[in-house]
C-alpha positions in Angstrom: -61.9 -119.5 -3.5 -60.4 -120.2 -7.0 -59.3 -123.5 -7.8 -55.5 -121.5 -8.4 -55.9 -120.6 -4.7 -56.9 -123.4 -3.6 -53.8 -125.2 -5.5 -51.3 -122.2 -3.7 -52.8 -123.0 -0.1 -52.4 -126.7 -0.8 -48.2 -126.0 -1.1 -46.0 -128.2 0.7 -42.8 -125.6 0.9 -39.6 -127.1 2.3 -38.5 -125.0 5.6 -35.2 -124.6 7.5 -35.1 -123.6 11.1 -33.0 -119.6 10.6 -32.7 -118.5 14.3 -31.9 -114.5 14.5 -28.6 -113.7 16.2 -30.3 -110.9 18.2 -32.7 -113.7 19.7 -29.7 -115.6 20.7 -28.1 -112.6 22.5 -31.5 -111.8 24.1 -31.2 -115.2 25.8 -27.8 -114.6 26.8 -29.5 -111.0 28.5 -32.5 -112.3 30.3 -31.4 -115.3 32.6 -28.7 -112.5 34.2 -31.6 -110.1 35.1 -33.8 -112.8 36.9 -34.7 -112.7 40.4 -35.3 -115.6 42.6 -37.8 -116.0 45.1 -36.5 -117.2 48.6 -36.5 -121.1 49.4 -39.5 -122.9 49.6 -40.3 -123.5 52.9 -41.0 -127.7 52.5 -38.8 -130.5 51.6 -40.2 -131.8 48.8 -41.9 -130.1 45.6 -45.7 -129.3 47.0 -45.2 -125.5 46.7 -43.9 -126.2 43.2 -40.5 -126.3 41.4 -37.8 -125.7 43.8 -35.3 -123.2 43.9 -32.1 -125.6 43.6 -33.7 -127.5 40.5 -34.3 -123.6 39.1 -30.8 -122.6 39.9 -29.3 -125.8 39.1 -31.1 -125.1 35.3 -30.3 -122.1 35.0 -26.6 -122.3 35.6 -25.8 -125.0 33.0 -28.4 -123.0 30.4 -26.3 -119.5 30.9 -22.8 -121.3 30.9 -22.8 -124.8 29.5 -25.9 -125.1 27.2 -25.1 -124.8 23.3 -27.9 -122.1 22.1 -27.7 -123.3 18.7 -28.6 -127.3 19.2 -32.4 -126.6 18.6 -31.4 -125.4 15.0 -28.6 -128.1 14.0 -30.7 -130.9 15.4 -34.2 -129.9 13.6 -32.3 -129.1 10.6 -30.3 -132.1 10.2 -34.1 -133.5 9.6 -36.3 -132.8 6.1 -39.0 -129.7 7.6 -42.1 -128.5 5.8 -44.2 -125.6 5.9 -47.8 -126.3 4.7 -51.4 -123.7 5.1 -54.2 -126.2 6.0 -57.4 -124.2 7.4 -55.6 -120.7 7.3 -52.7 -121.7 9.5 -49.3 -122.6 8.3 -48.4 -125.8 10.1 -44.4 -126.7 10.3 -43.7 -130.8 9.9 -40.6 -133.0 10.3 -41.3 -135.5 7.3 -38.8 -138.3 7.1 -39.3 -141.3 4.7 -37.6 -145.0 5.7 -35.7 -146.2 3.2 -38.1 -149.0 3.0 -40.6 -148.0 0.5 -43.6 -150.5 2.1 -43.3 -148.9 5.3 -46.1 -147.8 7.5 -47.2 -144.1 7.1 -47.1 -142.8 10.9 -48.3 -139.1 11.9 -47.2 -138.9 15.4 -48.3 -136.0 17.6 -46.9 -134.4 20.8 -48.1 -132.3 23.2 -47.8 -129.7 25.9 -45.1 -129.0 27.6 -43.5 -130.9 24.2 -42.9 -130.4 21.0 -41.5 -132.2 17.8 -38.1 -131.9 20.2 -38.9 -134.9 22.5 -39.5 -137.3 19.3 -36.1 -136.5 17.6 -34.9 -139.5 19.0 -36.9 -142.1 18.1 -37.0 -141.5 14.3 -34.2 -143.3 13.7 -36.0 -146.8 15.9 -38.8 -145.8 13.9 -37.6 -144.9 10.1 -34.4 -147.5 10.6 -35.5 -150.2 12.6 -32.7 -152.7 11.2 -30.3 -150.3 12.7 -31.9 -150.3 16.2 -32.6 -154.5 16.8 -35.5 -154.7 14.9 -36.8 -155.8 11.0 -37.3 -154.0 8.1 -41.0 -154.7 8.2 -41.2 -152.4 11.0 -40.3 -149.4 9.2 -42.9 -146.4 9.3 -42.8 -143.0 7.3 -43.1 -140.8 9.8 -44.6 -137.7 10.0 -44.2 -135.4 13.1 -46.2 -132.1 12.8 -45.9 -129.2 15.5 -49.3 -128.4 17.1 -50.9 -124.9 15.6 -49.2 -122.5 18.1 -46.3 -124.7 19.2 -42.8 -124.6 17.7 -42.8 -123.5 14.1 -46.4 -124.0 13.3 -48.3 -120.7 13.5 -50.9 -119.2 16.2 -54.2 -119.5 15.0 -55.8 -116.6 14.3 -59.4 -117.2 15.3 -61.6 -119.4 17.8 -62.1 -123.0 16.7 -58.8 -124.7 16.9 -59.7 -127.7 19.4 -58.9 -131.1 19.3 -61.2 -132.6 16.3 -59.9 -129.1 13.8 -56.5 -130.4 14.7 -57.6 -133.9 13.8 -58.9 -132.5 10.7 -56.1 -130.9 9.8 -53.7 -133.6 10.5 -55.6 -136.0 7.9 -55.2 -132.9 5.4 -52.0 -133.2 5.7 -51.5 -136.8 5.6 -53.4 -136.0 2.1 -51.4 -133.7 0.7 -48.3 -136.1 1.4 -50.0 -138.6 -1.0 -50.7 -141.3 2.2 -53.8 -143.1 1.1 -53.7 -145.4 4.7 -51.9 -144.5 7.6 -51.7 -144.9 11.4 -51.2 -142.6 14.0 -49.9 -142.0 17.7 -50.1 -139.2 20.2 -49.4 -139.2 23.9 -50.8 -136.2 26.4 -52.4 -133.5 24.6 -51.4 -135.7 21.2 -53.2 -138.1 22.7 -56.4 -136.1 22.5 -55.8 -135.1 18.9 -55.1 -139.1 18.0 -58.2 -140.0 20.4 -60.0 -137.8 18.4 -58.7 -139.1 15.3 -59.6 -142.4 15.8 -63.3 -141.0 16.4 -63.9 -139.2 13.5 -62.7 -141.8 11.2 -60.8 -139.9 8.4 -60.5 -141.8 5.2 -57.0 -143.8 5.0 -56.5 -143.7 9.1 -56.3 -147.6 9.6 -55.8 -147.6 13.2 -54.2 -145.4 16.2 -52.1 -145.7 19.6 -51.5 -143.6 22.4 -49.5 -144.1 26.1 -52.5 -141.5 27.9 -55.8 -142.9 28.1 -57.9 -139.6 27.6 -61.6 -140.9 28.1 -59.8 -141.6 31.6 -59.2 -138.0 33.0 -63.2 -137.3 31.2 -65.1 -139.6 33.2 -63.2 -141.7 35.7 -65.9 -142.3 37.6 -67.5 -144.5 35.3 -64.1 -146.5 35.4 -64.1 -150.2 36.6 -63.1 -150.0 40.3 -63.1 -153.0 41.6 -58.9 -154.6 41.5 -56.3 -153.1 43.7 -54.8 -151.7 39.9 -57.8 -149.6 39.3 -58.1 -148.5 42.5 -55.2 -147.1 42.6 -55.4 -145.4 39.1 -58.2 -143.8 40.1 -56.4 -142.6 43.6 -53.4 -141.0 41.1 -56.1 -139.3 39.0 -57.5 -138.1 42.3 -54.4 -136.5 43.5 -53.4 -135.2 39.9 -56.7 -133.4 39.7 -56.4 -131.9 43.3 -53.0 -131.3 43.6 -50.8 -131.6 40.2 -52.8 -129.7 37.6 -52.7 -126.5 38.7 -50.6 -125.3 35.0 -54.1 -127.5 33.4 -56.6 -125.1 34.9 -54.7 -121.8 34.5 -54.2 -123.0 30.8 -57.3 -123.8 30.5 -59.3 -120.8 32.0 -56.8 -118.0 31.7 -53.9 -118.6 29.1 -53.3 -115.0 28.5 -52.8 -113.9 32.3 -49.5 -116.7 32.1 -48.5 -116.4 29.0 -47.2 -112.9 30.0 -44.9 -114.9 32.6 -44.2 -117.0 29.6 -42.8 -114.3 27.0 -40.6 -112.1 29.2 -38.8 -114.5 31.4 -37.1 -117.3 30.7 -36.6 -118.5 34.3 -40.3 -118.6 34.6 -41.0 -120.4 31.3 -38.4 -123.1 32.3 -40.2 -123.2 35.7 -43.6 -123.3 34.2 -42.4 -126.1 31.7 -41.4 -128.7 34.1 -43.8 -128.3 36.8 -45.9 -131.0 34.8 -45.9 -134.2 37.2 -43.9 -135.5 39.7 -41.8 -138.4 37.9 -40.8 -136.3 35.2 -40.6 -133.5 37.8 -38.5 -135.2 39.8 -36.1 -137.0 36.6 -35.8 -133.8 35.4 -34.6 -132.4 38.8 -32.0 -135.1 39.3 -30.7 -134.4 35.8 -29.7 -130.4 37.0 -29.3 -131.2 40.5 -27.6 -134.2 40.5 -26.4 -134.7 37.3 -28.2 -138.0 36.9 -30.1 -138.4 33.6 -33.3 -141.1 33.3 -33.2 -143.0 30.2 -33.1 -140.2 27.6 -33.8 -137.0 29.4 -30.4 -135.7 29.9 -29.9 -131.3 30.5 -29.1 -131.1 27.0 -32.5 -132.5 25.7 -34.3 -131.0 28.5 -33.4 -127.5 27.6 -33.3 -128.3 23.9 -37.0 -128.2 24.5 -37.1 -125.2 26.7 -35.2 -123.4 24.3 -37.4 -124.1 21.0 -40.3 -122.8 23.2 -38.3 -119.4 24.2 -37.2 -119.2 20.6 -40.2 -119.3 19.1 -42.0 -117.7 21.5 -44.5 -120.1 21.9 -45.5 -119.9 25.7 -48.7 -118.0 25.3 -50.0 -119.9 22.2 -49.6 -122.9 23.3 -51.6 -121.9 27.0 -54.5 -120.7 24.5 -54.8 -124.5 23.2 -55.6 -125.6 26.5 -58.3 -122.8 26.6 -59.6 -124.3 23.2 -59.1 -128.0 23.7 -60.0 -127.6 27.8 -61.6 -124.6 28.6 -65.3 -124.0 29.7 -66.7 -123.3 25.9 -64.5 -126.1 24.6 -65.9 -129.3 23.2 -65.0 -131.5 25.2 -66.2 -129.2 28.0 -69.9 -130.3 27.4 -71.7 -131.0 24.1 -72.6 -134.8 22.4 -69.6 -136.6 22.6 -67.4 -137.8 19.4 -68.5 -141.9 19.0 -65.9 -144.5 20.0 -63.0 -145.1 17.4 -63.9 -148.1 14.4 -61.0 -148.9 13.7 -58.3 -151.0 16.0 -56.4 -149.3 19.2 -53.6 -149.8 20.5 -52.4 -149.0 24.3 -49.0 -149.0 26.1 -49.0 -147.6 29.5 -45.2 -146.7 31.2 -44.9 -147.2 34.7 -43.9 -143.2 35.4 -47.1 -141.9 33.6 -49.6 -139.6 35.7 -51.5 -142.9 36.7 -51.1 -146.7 35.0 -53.6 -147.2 32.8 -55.6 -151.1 33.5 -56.1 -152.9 30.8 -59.5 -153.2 31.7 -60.1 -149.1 31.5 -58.6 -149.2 28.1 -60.8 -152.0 26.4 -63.9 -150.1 28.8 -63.0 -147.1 26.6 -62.0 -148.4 23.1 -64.3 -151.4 22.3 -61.6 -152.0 19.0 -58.6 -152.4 21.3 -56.1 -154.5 19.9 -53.0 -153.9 21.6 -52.2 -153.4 25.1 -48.5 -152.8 25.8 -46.7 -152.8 29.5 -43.3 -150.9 29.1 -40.9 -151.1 31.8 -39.6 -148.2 31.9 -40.8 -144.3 30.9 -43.2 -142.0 32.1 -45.7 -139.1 30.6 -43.1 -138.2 28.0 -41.9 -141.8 26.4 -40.8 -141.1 23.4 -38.5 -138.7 24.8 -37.7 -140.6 28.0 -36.9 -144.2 26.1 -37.0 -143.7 22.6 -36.2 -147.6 22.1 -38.8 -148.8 24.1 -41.0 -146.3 22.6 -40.2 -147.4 19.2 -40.8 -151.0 20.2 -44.0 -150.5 21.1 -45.0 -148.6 18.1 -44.1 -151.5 16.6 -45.6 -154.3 18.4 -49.2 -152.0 17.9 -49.2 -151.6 14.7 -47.3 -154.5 13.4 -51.1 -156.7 12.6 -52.5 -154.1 10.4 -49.3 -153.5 8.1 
């Protein structure tokens, strides 16, 4: 490659979100054409999402819903387009008006997207506006995982945790951010986790709110306090009854992402059949028209939409196949080393299991945060972007 190429893939172009009006009216179509499957036959959600949460959905989507939010609320934020290792990655980039802030590259996961961290860049980027002091202000930079949103499907095999991990410190390059921390919660966890292990020049330390060596090896756990016993009992019944979407990901992406592309009912379905708090917030949101924190209908569907739009259904199964599946890394194979730098934890009390603080510092020896939030589940920053925000801060506040 010539140094002029190199130079052209190396482009940061500025990107606006331009949704077709034909994609819009194909929305409108779909939901009108679905068909339902009779009642499930429990009373609770062990045969999966249930028909009144479904119904409940898909009424205020087809009748209430504004369409056009995804597009107002990404565009109302500076977006960038950039090629990093033949895929065109899409990032929110949004500098605090404090010019010593704290470069932050914060990564979601699946079934996210930049959508569920809208809310907390103002706590983040503005933290005098939100309670907090000036010193707490990051730049923050929120990329969209290769497949998901407005980032592109990879092309080829290869794209697993550590390539994203890669990629995101070749972006934190190009943006001219010499040191910089970084956060991630579920699969964003594994890319930050990864991060942290493979050291990147400028990356001075990391946080997430999912401890990934955790669902790896949680037999080698300590075991021994009523707290990690019952951690390991949630990660018990997670992996026996609550990950079915993980292992059809993770083995057969294409067979669901056919579900995932034609019918919007069944990506909606698919989407918040993840675990049983958010599961069961999200249901009282539709049902009941009770919202948790910050997951109201509105942002709920905001991020079902940006996945129909897109269509990003069957990419983002594939990176579960990449980052999960049999061949995958973290399948099998030497294991990345521990992280070298400092750690930071926060565990929310609605998360697939609470994390100890003793399986944290078991699993990252530079642990130098461990946060207890009192609120929030798997999807924090979405849930309570305040408290999120807060403990962003309270991490990373010793190594500004």
């Amino acid at each position: 490659m010539s140094a002029l190429d190199q130079q052209a893939d190396s482009v940061i172009r500025p990107f606006t979100v331009q949704i077709p009006k034909d994609a819009f009216d194909d929305l409108q179509r779909r939901p009108a054409a679905t068909r339902w499957p009779t009642s499930e036959i429990v009373g609770d959600r062990s045969q999966g999402v249930q028909l009144a949460t479904m119904q409940a959905l898909h009424q205020y989507w087809a009748t209430e819903y504004d369409g056009q939010r995804v597009e107002s609320r990404l565009n109302a934020l500076p977006q960038f387009i950039t090629e990093i290792d033949g895929v065109d990655i899409h990032f929110v980039h949004v500098r605090s008006e404090q010019q010593d802030a704290l470069p932050l590259i914060m990564t979601h996961g699946w079934p996210g997207s930049v959508i569920e961290m809208l809310d907390s860049v103002g706590p983040l980027t503005d933290p005098t506006a939100h309670g907090a002091t000036a010193a707490d202000a990051f730049h923050l930079v929120l990329p969209s995982l290769p497949g998901y949103g407005f980032s592109a499907e990879p092309a080829e095999l290869g794209w697993d945790l550590a390539r994203t991990a890669r990629a995101w410190s070749e972006l934190m390059r190009r943006l001219g951010y010499d040191r910089y921390v970084a956060q991630g919660g579920d699969v964003g966890a594994g890319v930050t986790d990864a991060m942290g292990r493979l050291g990147p020049d400028g990356l001075a330390g990391i946080h997430t709110n999912l401890l990934v060596p955790a669902l790896n090896d949680p037999a080698s756990l300590p075991n021994g306090t009523d707290a990690e016993r019952a951690a390991l009992a949630a990660i018990k019944t997670f992996q026996t009854s609550g990950n079915g979407y993980f292992v059809e990901m993770a083995t057969q992406p294409q067979t669901i992402g056919y579900a995932l592309l034609d019918s919007p009912a069944a990506l909606a379905a698919w989407m918040i059949d993840h675990d049983t708090d958010s599961y069961n917030k999200i249901a009282r949101a539709f049902v009941d028209d009770q919202s948790s924190g910050n997951l109201t209908r509105d942002h709920i569907l905001d991020n079902v939409t940006a996945y129909w739009l897109t269509g990003a259904g069957a990419a983002a199964a594939r990176s579960y196949w990449e980052a999960y599946g049999p061949d995958a890394p973290a399948a099998g194979g030497q294991p990345l080393p521990p992280p070298q730098i400092p750690v930071g934890f926060s565990t929310f009390p609605g998360e697939i299991w609470r994390t100890p603080r003793s399986w944290a510092e078991q699993s990252y020896p530079t642990l130098n945060y461990f946060g207890e939030a009192k609120r929030g589940g798997h999807f924090a920053a979405w849930e309570e972007p305040q408290l999120f925000a807060a403990e962003l801060r309270a991490a990373f506040r010793p190594l500004r």
